[in-house]
Backbone as JSON Lines, residues from 0, in Angstrom:
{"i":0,"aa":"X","n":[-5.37,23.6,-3.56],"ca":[-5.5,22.37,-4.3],"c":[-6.29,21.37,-3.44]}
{"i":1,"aa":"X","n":[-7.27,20.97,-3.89],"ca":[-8.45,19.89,-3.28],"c":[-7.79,18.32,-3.68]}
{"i":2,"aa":"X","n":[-7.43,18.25,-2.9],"ca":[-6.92,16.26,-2.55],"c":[-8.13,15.57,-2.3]}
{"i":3,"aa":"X","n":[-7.99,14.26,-3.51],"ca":[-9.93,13.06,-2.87],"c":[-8.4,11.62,-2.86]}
{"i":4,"aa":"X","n":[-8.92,11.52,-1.63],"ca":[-8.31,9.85,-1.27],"c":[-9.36,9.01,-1.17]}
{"i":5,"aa":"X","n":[-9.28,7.73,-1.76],"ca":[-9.53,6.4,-1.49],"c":[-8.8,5.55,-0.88]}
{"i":6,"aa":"X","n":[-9.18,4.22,-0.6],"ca":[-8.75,2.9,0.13],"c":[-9.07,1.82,-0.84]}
{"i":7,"aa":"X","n":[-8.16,1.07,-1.23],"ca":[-8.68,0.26,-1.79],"c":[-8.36,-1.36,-0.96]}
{"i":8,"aa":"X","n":[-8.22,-2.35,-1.14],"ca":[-7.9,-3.75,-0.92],"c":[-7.29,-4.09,-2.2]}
{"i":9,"aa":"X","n":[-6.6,-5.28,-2.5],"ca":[-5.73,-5.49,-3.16],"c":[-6.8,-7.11,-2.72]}
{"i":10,"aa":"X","n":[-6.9,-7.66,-4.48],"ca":[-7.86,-8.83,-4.45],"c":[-7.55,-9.47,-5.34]}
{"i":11,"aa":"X","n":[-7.96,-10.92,-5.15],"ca":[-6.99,-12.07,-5.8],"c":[-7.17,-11.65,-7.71]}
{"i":12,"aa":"X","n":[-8.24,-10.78,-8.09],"ca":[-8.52,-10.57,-9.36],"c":[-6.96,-9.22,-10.23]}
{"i":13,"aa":"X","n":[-6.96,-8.63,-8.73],"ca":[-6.08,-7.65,-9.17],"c":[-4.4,-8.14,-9.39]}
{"i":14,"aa":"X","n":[-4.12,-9.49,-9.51],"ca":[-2.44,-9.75,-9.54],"c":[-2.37,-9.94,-11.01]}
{"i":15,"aa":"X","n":[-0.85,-10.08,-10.61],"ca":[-0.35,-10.42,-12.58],"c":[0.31,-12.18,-12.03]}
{"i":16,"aa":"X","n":[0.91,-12.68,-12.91],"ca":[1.75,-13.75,-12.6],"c":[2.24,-13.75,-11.53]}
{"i":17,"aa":"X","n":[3.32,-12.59,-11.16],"ca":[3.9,-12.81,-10.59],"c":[3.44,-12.25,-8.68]}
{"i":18,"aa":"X","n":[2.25,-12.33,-8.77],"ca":[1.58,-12.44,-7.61],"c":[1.52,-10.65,-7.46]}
{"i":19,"aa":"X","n":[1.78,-9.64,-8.15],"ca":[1.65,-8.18,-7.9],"c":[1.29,-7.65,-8.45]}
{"i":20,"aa":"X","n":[-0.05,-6.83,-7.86],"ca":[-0.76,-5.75,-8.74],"c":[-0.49,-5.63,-9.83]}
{"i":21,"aa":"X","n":[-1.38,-6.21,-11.03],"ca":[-0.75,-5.67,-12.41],"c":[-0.96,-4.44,-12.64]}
{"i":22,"aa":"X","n":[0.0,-3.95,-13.68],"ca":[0.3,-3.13,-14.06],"c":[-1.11,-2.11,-14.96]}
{"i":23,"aa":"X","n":[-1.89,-3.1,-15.32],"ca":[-3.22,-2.69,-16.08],"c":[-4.0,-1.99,-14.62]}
{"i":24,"aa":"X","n":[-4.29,-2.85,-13.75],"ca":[-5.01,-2.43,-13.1],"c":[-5.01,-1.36,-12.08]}
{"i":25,"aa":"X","n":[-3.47,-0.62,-12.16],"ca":[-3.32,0.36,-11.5],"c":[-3.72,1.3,-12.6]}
{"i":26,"aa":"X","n":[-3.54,1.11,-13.56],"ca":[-4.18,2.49,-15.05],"c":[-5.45,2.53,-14.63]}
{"i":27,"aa":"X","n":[-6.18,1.41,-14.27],"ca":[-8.08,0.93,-13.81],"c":[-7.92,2.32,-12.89]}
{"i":28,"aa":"X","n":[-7.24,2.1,-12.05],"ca":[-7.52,2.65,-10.23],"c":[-7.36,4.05,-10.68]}
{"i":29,"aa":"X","n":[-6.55,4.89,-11.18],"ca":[-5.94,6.21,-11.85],"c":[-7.43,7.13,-12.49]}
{"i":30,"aa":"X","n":[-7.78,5.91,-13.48],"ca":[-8.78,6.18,-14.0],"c":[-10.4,6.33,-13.27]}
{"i":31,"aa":"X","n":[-10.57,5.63,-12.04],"ca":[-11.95,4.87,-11.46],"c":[-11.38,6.25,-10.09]}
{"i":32,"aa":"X","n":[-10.01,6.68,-10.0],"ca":[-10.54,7.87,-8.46],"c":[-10.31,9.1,-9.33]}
{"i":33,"aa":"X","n":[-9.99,9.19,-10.79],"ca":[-10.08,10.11,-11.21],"c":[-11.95,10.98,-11.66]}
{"i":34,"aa":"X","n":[-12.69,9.49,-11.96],"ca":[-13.89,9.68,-12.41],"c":[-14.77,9.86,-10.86]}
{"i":35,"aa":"X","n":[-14.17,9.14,-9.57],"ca":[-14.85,9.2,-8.2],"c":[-14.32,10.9,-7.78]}
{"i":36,"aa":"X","n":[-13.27,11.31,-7.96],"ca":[-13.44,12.54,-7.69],"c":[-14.1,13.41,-8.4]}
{"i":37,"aa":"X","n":[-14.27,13.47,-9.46],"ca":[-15.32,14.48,-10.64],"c":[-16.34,14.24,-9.88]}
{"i":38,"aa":"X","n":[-16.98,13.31,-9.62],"ca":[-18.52,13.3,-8.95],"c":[-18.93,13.71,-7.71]}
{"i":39,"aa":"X","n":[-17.79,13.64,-6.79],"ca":[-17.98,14.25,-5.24],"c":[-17.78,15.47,-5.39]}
{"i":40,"aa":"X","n":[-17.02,16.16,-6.74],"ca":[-16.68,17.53,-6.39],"c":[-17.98,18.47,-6.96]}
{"i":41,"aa":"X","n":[-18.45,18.02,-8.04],"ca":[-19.31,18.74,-8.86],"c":[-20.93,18.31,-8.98]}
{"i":42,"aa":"X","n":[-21.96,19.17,-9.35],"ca":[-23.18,18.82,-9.42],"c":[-23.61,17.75,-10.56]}
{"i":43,"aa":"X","n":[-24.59,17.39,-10.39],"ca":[-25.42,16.44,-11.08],"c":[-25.67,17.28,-12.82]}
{"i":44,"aa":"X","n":[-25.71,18.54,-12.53],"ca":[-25.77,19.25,-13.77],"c":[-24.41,18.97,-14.53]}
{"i":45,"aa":"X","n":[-23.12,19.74,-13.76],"ca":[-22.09,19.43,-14.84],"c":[-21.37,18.06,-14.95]}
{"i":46,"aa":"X","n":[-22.37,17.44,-14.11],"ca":[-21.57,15.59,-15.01],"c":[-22.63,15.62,-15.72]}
{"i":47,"aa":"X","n":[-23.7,16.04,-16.22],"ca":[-24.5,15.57,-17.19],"c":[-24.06,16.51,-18.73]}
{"i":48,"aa":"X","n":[-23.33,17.58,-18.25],"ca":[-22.98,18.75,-19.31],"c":[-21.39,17.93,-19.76]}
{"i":49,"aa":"X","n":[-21.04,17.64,-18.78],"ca":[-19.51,17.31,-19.53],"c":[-18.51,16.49,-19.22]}
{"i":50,"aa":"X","n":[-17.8,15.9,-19.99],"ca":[-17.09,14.44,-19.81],"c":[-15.98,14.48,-19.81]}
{"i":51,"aa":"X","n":[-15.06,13.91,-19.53],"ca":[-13.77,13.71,-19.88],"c":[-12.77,12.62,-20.49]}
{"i":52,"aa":"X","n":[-12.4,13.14,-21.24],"ca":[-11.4,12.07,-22.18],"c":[-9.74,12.32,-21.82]}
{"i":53,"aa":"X","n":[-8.98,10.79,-21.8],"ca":[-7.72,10.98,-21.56],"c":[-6.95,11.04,-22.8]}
{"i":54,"aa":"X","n":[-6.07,11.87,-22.36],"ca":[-5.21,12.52,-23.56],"c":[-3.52,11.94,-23.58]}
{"i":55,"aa":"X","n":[-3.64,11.65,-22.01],"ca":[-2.11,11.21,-22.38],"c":[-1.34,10.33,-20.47]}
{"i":56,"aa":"X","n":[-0.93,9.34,-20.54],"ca":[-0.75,8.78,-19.28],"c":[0.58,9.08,-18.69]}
{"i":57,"aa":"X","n":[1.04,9.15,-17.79],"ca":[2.76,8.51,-16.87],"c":[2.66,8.21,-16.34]}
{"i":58,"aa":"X","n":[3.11,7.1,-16.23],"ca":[2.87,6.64,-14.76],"c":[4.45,5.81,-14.4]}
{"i":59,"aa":"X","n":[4.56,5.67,-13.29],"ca":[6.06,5.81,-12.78],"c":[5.54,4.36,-11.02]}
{"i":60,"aa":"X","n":[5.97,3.09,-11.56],"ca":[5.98,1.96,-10.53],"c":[7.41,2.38,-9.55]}
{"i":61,"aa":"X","n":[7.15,2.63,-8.71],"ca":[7.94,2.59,-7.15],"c":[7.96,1.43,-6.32]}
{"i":62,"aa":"X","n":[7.51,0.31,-5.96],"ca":[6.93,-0.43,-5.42],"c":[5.95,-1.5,-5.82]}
{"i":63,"aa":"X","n":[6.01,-2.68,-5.33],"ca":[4.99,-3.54,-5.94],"c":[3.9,-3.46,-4.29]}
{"i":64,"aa":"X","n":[2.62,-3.76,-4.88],"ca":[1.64,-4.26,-4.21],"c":[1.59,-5.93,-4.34]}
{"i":65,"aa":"X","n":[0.94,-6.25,-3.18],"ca":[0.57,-7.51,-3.65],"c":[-1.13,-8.23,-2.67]}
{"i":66,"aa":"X","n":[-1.2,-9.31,-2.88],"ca":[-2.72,-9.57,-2.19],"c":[-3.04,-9.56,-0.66]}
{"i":67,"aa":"X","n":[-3.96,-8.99,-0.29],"ca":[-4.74,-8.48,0.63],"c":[-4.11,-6.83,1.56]}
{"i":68,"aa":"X","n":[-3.32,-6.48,0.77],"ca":[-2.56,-5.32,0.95],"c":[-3.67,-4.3,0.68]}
{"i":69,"aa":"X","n":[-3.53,-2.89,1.37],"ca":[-4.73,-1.95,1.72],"c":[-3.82,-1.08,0.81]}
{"i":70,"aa":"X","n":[-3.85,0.01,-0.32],"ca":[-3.61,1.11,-0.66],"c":[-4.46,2.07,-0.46]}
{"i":71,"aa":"X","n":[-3.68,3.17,-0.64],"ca":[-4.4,4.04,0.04],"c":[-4.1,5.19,-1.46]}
{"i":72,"aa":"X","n":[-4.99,5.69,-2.07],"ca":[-4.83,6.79,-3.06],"c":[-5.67,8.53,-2.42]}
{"i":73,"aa":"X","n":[-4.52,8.85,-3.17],"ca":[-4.82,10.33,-3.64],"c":[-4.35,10.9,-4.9]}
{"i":74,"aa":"X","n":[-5.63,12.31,-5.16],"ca":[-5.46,12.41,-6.4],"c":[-5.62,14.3,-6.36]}
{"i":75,"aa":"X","n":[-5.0,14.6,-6.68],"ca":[-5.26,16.34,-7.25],"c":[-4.97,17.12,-8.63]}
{"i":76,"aa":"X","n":[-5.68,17.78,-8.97],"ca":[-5.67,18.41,-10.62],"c":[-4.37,19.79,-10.17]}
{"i":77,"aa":"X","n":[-3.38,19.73,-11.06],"ca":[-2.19,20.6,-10.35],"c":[-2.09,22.03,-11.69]}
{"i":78,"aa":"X","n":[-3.07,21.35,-12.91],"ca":[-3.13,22.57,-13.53],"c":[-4.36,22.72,-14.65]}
{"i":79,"aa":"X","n":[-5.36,23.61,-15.05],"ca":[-6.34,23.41,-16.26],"c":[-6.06,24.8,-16.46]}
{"i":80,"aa":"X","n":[-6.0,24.43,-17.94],"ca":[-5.94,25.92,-18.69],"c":[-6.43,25.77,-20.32]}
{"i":81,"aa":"X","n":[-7.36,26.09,-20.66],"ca":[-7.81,25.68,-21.73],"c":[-9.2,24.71,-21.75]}
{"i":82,"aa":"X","n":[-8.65,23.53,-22.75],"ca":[-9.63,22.19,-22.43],"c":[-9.06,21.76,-21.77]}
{"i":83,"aa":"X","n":[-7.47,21.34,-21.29],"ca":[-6.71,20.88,-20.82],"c":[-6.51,20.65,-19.39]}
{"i":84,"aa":"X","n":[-6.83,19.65,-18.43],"ca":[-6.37,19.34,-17.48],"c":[-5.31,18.82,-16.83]}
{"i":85,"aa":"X","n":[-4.35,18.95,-15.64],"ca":[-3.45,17.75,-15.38],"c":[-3.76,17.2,-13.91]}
{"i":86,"aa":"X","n":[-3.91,16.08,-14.23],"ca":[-3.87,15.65,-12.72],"c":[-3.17,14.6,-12.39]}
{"i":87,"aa":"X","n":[-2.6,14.53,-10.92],"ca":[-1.49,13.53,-10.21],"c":[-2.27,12.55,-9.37]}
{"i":88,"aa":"X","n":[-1.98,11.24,-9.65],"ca":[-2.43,10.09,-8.71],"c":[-1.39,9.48,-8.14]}
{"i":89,"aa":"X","n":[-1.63,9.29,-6.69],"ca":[-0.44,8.42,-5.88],"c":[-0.86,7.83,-5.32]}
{"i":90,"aa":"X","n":[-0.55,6.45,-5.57],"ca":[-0.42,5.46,-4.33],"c":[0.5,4.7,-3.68]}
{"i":91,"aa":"X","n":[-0.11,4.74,-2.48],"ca":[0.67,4.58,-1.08],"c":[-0.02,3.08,-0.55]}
{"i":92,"aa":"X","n":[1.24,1.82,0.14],"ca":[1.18,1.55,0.88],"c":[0.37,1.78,2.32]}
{"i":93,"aa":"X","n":[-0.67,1.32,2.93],"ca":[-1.14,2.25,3.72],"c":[-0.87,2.15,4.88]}
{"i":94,"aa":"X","n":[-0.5,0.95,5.34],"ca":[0.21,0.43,6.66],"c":[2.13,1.36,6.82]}
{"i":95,"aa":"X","n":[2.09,1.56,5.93],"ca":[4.02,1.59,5.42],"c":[3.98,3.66,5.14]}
{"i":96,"aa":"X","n":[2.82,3.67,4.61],"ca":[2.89,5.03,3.5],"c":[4.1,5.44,2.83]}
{"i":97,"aa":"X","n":[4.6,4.08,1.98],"ca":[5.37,3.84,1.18],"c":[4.99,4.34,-0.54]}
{"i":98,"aa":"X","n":[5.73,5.01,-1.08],"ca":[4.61,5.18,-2.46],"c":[4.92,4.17,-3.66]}
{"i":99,"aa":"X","n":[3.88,3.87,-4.06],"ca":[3.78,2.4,-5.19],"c":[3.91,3.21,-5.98]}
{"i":100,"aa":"X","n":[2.96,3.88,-6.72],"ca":[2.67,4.15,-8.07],"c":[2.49,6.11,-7.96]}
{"i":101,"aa":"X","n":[3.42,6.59,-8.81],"ca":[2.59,7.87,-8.82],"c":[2.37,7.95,-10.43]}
{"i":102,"aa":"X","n":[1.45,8.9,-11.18],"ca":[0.93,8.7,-12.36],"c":[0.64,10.4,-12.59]}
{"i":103,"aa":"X","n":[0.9,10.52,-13.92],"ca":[0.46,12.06,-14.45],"c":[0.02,12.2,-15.9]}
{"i":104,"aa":"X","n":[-1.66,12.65,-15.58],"ca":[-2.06,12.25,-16.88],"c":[-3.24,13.58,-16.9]}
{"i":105,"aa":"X","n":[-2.62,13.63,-18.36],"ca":[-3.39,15.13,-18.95],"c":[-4.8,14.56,-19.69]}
{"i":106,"aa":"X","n":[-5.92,15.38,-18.85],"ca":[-7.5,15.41,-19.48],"c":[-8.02,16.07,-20.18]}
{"i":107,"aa":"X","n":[-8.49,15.97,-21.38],"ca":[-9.35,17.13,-22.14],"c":[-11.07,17.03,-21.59]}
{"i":108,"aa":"X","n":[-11.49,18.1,-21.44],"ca":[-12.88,18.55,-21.01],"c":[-13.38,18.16,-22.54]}
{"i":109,"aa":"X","n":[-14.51,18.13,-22.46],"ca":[-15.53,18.01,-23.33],"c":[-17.15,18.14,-23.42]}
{"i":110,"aa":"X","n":[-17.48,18.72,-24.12],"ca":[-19.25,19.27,-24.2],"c":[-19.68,17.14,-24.35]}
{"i":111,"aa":"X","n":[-20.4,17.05,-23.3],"ca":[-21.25,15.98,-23.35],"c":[-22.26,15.37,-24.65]}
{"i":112,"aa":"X","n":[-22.84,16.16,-24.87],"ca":[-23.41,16.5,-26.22],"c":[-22.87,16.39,-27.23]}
{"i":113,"aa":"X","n":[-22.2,17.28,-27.4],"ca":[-21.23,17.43,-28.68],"c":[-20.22,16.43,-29.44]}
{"i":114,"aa":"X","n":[-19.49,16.27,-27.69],"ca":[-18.15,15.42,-27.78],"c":[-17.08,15.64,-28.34]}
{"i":115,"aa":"X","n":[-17.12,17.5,-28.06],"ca":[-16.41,18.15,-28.84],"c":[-15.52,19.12,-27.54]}
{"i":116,"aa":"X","n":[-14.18,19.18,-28.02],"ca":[-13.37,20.16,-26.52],"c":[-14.1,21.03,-26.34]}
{"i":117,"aa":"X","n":[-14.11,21.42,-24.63],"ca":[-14.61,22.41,-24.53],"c":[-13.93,23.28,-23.3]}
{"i":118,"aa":"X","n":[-14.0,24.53,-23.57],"ca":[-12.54,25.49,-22.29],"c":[-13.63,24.85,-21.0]}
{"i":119,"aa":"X","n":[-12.9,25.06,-20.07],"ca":[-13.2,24.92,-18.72],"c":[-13.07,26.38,-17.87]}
{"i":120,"aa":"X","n":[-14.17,26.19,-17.78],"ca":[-14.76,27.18,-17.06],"c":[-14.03,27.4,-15.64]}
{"i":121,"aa":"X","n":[-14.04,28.55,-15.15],"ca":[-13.56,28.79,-13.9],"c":[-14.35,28.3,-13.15]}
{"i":122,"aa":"X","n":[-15.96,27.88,-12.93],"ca":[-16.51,27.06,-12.15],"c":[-15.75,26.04,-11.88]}
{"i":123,"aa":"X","n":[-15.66,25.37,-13.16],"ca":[-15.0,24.09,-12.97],"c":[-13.4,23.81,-12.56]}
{"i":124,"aa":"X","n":[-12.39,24.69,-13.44],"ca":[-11.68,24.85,-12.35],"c":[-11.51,25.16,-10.8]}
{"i":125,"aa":"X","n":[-12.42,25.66,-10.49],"ca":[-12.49,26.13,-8.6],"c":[-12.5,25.26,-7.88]}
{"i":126,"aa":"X","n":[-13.33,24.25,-8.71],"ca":[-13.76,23.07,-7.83],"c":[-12.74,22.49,-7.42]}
{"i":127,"aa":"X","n":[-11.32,21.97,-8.62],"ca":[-10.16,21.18,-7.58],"c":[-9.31,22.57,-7.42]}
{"i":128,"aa":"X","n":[-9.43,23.22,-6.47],"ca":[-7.94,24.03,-6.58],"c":[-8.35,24.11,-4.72]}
């Protein structure tokens, strides 16, 4: 299983009221290292062949963040079979490696073109395993 971590900062745009990471913007982050790992793993050909759409979210708050706080994410695909992907996002505290947020959310593949499901190829599976 291929793990992609980021770093993020925690910035005065990212709070809710009550001064902690809202809740929207950790779905943002889930979504933004889910699309940063597709691109480091795979060629310029199959991001131009095929996209991905979310099918379904969990996500599970452990912890609040709050401003100028460093998280630290990781993310790995734990199963594709079909069109169907699953992949796990966690974030961690990075000073603490405390876990804030972990999240589990199933992807459908899709023909770029089409915009229609499409199986995933064992290429493409290889890439996160």
């Amino acid at each position: 299983m291929t793990v992609f971590e980021a770093t993020r900062s925690v910035v005065a745009d990212d709070l809710d009221d009550l001064m902690h990471v809202n809740n929207v913007r950790y779905v943002q982050w889930v979504q933004d290292i889910a699309k940063s790992h597709w691109e480091a793993a795979t060629t310029p050909l199959q991001q131009q062949e095929n996209v991905w759409v979310l099918l379904s979210h969990h996500i599970e708050y452990k912890s609040a963040a709050k401003l100028h706080d460093e998280i630290h994410l990781k993310t790995y695909v734990t199963h594709s079979e079909g069109v169907t992907s699953t992949r796990i996002v966690e974030m961690y505290h990075k000073n603490s490696d405390k876990l804030i947020v972990k999240s589990e959310t199933t992807w459908c593949l899709l023909d770029a073109t089409s915009k229609r499901p499409k199986r995933i190829s064992t290429r493409i599976a290889d890439v996160f395993r």
